[in-house]
NUKOL-622076 format. One record per atom (N, C-alpha, C): residue in one letter; x, y, z; atom name. Coordinates in nm, 4 decimals, decimal comma, m for minus. Layout:
N
(a (X Y Z) CA)
...
# end
This chain:
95
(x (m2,3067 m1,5439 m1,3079) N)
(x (m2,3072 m1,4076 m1,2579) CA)
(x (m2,2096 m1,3917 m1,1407) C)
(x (m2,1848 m1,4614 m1,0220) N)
(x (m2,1496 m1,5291 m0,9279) CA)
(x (m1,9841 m1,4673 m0,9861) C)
(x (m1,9505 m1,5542 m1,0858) N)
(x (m1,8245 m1,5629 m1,1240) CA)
(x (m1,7305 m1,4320 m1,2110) C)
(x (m1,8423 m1,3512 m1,2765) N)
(x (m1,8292 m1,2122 m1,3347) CA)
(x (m1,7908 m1,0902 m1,2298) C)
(x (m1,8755 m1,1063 m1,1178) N)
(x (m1,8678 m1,0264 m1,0499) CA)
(x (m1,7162 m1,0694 m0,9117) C)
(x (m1,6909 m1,1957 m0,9174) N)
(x (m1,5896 m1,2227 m0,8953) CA)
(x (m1,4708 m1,1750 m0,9439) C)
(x (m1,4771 m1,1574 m1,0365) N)
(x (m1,3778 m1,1306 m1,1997) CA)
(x (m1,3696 m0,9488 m1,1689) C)
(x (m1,4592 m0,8604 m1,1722) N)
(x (m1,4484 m0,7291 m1,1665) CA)
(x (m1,4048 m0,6833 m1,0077) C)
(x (m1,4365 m0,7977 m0,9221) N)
(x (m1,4162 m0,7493 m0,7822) CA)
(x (m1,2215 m0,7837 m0,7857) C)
(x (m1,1969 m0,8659 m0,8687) N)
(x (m1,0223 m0,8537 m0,8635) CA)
(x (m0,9136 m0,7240 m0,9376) C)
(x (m1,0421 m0,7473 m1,0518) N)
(x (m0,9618 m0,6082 m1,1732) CA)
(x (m0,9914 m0,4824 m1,0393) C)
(x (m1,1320 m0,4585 m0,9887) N)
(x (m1,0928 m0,3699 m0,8872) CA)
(x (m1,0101 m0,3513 m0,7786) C)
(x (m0,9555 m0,4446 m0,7191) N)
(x (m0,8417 m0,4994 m0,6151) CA)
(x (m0,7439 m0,4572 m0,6591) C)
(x (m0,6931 m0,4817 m0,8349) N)
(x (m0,5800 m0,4942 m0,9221) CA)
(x (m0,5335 m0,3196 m0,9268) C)
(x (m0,6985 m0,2575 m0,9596) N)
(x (m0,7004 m0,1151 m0,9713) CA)
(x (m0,6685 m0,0558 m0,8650) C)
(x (m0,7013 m0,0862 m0,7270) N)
(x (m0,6757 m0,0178 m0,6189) CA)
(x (m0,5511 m0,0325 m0,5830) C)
(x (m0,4696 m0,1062 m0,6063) N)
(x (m0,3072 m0,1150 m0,5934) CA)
(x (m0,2506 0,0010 m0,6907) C)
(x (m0,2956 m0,0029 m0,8120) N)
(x (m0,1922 0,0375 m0,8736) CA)
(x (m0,2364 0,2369 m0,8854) C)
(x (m0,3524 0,2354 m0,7996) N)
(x (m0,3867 0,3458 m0,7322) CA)
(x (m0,2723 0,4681 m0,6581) C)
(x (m0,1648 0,3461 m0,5819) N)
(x (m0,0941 0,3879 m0,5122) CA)
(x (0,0536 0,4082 m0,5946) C)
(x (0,0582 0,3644 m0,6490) N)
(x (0,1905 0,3688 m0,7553) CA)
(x (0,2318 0,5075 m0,7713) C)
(x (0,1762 0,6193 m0,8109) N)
(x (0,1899 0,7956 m0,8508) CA)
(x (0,2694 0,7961 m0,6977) C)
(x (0,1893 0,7571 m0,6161) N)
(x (0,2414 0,8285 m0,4759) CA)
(x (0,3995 0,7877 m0,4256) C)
(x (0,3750 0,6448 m0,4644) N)
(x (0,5248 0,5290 m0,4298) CA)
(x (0,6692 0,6710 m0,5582) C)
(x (0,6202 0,6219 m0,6501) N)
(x (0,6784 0,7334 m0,7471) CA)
(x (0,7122 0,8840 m0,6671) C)
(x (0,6091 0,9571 m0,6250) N)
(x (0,6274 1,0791 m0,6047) CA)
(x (0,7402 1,0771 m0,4692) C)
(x (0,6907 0,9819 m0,4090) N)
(x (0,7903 0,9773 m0,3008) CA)
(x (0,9619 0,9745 m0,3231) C)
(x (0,9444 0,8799 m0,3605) N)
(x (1,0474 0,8103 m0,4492) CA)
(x (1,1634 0,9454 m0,5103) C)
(x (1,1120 1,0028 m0,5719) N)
(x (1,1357 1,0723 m0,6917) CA)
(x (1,2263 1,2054 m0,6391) C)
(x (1,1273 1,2640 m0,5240) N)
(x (1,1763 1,4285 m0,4382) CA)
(x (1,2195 1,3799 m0,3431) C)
(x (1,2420 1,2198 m0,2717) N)
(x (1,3669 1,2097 m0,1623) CA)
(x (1,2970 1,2689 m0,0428) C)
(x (1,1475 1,2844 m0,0083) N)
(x (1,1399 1,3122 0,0781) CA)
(x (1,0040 1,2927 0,1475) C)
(x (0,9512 1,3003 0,2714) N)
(x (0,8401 1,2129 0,3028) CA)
(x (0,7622 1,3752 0,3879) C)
(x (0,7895 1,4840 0,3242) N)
(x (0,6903 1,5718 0,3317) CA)
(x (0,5387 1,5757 0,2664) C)
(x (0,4184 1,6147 0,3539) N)
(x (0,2697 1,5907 0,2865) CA)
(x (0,2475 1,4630 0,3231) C)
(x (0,3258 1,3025 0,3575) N)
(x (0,2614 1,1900 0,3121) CA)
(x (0,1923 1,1766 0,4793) C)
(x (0,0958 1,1303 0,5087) N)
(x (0,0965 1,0742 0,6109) CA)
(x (0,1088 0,8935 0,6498) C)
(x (0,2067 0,9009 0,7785) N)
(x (0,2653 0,7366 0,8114) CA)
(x (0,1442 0,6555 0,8961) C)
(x (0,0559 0,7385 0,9587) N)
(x (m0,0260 0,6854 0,9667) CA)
(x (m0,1663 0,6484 0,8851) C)
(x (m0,1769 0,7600 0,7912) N)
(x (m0,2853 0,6920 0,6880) CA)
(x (m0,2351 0,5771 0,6557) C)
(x (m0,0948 0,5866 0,6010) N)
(x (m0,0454 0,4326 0,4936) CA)
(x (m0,0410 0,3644 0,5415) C)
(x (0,0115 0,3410 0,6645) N)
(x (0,0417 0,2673 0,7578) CA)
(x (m0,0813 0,1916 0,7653) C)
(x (m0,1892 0,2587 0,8064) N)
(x (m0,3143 0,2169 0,8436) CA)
(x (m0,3476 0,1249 0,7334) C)
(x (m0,3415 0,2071 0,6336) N)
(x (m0,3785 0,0796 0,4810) CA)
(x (m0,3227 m0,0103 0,4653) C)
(x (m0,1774 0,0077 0,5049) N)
(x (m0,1153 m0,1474 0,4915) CA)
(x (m0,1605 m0,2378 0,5882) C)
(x (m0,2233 m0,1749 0,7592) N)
(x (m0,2187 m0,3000 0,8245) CA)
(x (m0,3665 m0,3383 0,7416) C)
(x (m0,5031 m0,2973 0,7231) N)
(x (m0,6090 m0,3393 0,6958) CA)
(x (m0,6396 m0,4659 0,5706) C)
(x (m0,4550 m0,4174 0,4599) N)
(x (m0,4545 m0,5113 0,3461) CA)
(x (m0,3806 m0,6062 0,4177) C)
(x (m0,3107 m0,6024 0,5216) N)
(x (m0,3005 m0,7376 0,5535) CA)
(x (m0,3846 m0,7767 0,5990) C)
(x (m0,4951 m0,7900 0,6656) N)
(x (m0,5776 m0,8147 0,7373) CA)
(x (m0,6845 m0,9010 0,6085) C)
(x (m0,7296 m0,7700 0,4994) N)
(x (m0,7231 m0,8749 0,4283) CA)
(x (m0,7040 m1,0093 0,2882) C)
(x (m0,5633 m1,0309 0,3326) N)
(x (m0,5201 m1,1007 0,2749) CA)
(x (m0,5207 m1,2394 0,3636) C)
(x (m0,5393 m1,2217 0,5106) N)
(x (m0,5595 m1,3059 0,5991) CA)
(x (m0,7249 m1,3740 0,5860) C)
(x (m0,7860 m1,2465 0,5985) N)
(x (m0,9345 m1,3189 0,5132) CA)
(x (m0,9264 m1,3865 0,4065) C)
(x (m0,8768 m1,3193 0,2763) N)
(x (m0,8505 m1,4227 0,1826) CA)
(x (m0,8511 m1,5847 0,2082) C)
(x (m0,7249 m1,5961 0,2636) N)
(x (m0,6697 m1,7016 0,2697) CA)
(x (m0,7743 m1,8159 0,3281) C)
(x (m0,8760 m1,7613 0,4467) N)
(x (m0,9789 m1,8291 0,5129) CA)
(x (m1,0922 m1,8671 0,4035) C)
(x (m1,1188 m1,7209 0,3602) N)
(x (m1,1905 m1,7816 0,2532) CA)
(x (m1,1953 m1,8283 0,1269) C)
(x (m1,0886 m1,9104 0,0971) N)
(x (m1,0188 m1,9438 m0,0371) CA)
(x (m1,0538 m1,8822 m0,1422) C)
(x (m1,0320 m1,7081 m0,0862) N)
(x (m1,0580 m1,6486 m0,1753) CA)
(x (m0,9619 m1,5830 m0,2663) C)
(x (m0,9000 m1,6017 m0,4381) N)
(x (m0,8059 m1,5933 m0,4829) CA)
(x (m0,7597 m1,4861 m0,5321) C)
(x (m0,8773 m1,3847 m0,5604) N)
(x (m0,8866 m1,2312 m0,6307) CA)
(x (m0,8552 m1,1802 m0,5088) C)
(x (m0,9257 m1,2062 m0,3891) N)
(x (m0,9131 m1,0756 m0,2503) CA)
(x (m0,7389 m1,1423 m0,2132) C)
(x (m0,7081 m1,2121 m0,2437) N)
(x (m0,5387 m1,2571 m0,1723) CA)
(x (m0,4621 m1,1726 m0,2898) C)
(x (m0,4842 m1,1633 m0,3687) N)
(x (m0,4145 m1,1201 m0,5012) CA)
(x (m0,3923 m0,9940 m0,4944) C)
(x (m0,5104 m0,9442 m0,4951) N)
(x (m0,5717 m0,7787 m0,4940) CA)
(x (m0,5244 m0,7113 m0,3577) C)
(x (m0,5396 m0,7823 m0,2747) N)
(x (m0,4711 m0,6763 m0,1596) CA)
(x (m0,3276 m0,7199 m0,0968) C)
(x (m0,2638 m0,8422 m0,1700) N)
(x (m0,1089 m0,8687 m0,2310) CA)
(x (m0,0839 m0,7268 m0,2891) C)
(x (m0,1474 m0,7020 m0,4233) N)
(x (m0,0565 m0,6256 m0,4513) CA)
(x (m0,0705 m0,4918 m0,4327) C)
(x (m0,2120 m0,4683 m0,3545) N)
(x (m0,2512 m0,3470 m0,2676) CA)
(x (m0,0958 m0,2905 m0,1532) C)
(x (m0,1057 m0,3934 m0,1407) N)
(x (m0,0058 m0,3981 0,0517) CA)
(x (0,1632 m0,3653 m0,0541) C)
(x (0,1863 m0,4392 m0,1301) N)
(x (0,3350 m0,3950 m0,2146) CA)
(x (0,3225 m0,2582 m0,2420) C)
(x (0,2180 m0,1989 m0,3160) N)
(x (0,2349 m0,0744 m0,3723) CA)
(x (0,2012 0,0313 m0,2533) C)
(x (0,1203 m0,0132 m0,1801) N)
(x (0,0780 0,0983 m0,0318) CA)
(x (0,2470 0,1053 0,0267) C)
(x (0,2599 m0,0120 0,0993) N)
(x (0,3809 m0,0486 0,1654) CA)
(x (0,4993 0,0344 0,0909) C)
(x (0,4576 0,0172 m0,0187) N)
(x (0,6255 0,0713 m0,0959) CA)
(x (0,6126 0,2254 m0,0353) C)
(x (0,5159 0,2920 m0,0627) N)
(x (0,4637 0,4336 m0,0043) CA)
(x (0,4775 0,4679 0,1679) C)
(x (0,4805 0,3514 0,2638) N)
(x (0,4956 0,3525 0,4050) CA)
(x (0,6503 0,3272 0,4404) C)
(x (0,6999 0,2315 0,2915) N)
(x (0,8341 0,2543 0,4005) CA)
(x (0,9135 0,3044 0,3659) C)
(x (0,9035 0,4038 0,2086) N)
(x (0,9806 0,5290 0,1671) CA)
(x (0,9861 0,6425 0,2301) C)
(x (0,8401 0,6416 0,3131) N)
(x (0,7896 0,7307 0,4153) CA)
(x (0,8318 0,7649 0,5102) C)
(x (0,8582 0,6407 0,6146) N)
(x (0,9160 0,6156 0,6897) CA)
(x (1,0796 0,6210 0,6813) C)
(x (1,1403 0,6095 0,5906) N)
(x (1,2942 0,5897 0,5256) CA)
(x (1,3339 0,7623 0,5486) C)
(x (1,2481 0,8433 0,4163) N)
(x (1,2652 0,9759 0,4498) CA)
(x (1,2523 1,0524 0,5587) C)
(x (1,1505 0,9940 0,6375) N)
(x (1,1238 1,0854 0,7336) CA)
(x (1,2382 1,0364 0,8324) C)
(x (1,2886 0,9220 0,8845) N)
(x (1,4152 0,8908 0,9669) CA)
(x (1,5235 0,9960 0,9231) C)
(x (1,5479 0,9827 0,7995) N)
(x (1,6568 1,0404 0,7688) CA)
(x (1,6417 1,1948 0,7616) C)
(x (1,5630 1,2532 0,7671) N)
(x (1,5139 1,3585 0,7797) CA)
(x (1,5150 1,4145 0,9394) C)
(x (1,5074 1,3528 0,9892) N)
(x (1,4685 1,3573 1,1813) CA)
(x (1,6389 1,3386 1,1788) C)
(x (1,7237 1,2627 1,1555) N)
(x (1,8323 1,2535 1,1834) CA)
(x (1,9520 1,3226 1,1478) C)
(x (1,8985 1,4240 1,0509) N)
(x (1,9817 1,5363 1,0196) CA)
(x (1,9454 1,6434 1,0621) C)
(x (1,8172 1,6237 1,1168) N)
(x (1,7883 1,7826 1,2286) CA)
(x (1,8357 1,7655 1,3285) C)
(x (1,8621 1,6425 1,3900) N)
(x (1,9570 1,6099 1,4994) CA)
(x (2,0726 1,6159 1,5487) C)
(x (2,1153 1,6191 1,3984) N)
(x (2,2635 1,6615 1,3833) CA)
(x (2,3142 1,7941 1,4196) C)
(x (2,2219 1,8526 1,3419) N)
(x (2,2492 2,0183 1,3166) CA)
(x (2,2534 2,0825 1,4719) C)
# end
């Protein structure tokens, strides 16, 4: 049982990454980091590192995995975010 519920707690890890993917996309897509907030994502990325650092303590292989690829697909969303919004701030600067 132990080991099942091990097993669904990664496919859920697996699921919560790829959660973020539409958004990485949407960003991506319109070139621009209007609506996103840098501190929600931000926030999510530091917490999946955090734990992936647990993981690691607790040789745990689904939670290192799962919020691996949590933190890629969030992250991809924080620093498109961050990308647009610089470049965005730096052409109002211009003007």
């Amino acid at each position: 049982m132990k080991q099942i519920v091990a097993v669904i707690f990664g496919l859920g890890l697996l699921c919560n990454a790829l959660l973020f993917v539409p958004q990485a996309f949407a960003v991506w897509r319109k070139k621009t980091d209007e609506g996103i907030s840098v501190f929600t994502f931000g926030g999510f990325s530091v917490l999946q590192a955090i734990g992936i650092i647990h993981g690691f303590y607790q040789q745990d292989f689904s939670l290192i995995l799962g919020m691996a690829a949590s933190l890629l697909s969030c992250g991809t969303v924080t620093f498109l975010t961050l990308f647009y919004r610089m470049r965005r701030l730096r052409g109002v600067a211009r003007q």
